[in-house]
N, C-alpha and C positions, 0 to 999 in steps of 0.2 A: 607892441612890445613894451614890455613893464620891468624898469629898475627896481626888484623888491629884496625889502632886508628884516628879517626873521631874527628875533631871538628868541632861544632855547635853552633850556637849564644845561649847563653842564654837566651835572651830577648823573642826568640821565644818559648823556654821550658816553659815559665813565661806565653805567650799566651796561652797556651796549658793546660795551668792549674797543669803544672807538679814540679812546683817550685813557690815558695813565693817570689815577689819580695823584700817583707821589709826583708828577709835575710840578705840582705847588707847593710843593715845602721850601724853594729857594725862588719861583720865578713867580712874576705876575702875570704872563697872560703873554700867549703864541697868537702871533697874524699870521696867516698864510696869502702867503704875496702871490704863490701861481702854484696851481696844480696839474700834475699831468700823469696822466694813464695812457703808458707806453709801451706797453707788453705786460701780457700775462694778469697777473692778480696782481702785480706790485704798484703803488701809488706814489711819484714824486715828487715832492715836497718842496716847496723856496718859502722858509718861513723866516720872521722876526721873533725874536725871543726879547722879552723885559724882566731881567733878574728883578727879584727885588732888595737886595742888598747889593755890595758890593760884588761883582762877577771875578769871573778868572781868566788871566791874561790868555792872547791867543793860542802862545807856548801851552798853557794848563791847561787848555781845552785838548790843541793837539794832541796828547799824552795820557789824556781822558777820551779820545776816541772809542778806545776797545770796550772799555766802561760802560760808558753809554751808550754804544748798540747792544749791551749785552742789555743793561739794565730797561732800556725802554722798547728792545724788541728791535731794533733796526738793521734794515740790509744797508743800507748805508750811510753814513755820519759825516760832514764834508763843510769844515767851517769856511764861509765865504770872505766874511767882515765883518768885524766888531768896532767897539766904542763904547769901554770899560768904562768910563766919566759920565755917558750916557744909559749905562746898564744894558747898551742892546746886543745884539747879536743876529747875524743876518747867517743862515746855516740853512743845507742842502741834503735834505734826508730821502731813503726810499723804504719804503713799509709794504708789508703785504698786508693786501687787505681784509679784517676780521668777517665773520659772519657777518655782525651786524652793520658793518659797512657795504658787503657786497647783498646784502638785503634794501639794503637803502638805497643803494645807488640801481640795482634791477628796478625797484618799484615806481622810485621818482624819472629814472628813463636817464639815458645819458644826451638827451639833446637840450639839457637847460644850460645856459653858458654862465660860467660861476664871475663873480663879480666882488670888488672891495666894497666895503672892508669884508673880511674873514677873519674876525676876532675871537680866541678864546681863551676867556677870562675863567677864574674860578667859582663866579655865580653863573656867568651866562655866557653864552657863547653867541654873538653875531653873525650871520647866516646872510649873504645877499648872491642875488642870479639876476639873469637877463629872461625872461620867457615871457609868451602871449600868453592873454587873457585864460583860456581855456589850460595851460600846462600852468601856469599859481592856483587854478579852481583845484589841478589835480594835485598841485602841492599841500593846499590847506585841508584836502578829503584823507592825503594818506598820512599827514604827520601823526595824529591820533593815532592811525592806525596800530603805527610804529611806538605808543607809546611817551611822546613827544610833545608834550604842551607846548606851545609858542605865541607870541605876541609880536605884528606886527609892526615894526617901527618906524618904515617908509616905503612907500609904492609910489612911483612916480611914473608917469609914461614916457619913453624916450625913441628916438629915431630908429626901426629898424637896421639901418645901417651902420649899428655903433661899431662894427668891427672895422670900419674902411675897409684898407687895402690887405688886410688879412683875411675878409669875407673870400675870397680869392681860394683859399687853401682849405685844405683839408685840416680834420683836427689835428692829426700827427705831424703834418707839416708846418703847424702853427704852433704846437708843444718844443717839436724839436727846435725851431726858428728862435721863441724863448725860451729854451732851455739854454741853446748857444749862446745868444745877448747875453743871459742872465751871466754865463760866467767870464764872458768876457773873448769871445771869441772872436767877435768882430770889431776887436782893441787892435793900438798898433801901440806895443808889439802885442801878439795875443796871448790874453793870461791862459788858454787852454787850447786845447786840440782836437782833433776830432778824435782819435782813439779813446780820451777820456770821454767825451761826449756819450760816444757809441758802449763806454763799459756803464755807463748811468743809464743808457736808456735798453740795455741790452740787446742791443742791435749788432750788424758789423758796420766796422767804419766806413766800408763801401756803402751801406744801406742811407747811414746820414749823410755823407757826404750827397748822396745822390736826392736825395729829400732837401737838403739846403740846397741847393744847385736848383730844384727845380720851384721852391718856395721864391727863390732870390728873381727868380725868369718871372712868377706871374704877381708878385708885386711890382714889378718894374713895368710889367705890361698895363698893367692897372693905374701906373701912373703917368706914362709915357704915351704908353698905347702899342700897338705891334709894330716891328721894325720891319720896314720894305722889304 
């Protein structure tokens, strides 16, 4: 298994339909912290944003909600946390995904496990996964294909088992597990719910609740071992 990190022009992600170029008339450059694909065609997003100037209070963003799904295509807009002094913003978006996304993602296969950083900048965009040897051959045959110059930045080899005790779960089980984390559900007191949970991942609440419940059973089996 191979840590590899890719960069790729942005301008051409922008071609593709996979990025807004008006992004950067105010920010410098989107991380995506986790991604998950949870139903359907839509894509869920936990990204960072770095203004490049002074940003807008949490209130201004709130109130800019409706705005900004209109303006950048969003089903959903859902600010987490920010840090105006910092210029960042830590925000929960869902998108449906473009042709050229859902061409990219059939081709390169959905079994490469995404990995940080996921940086995109307005020259280049940072690309890293987890995959063996033969699934990066098949990475570096089709990005051309795609149109896609890219340059290597680091391949390192690492432990098959980088997932621990999430190796356990299925992908959905491990989306919705951090999706939940991410917003704070396993807080005391919890900043969320599962009805909210379940309206992001478009599920019903019975379906998450019953996927945390059984995610919650086999990492504990995984660490404990099975109970008599």
């Amino acid at each position: 298994m191979k840590l590899t990190t890719l960069s790729v022009p942005t301008a051409r992600l922008v071609e593709l339909g996979m990025f807004p170029a008006r992004f950067f008339r105010h920010n410098a450059s989107l991380e995506v912290l986790q991604a998950f694909r949870l139903g359907g065609d839509d894509l869920t997003l936990l990204v960072r944003i770095h203004r490049k100037g002074r940003g807008p209070t949490e209130r201004e963003v709130e109130r800019q909600g409706a705005e900004l799904r209109e303006r950048y295509g969003l089903r959903h807009f859902e600010l987490l946390s920010s840090d105006p002094q910092a210029r960042e913003y830590t925000v929960l978006l869902r998108v449906s995904m473009t042709e050229g996304m859902g061409e990219m993602a059939h081709r390169l296969g959905a079994d490469l496990l995404p990995a940080q950083p996921f940086v995109v900048r307005e020259a280049d965009t940072l690309i890293s996964f987890y995959a063996t040897d033969a699934q990066v051959a098949r990475v570096r045959e089709l990005l051309p294909l795609l149109g896609l110059e890219y340059r290597v930045v680091r391949a390192r080899r690492v432990a098959k088992e980088v997932q621990g005790p999430l190796g356990a779960l299925t992908e959905r089980q491990r989306h919705l597990l951090q999706l939940a984390q991410r917003l704070g559900y396993f807080e005391t007191p919890a900043r969320t719910d599962l009805a909210h949970i379940a309206a992001i991942a478009g599920v019903s609440k019975a379906a998450v609740s019953k996927q945390l419940r059984t995610a919650e059973r086999k990492i504990l089996t995984s660490l404990i071992g099975e109970t008599p």
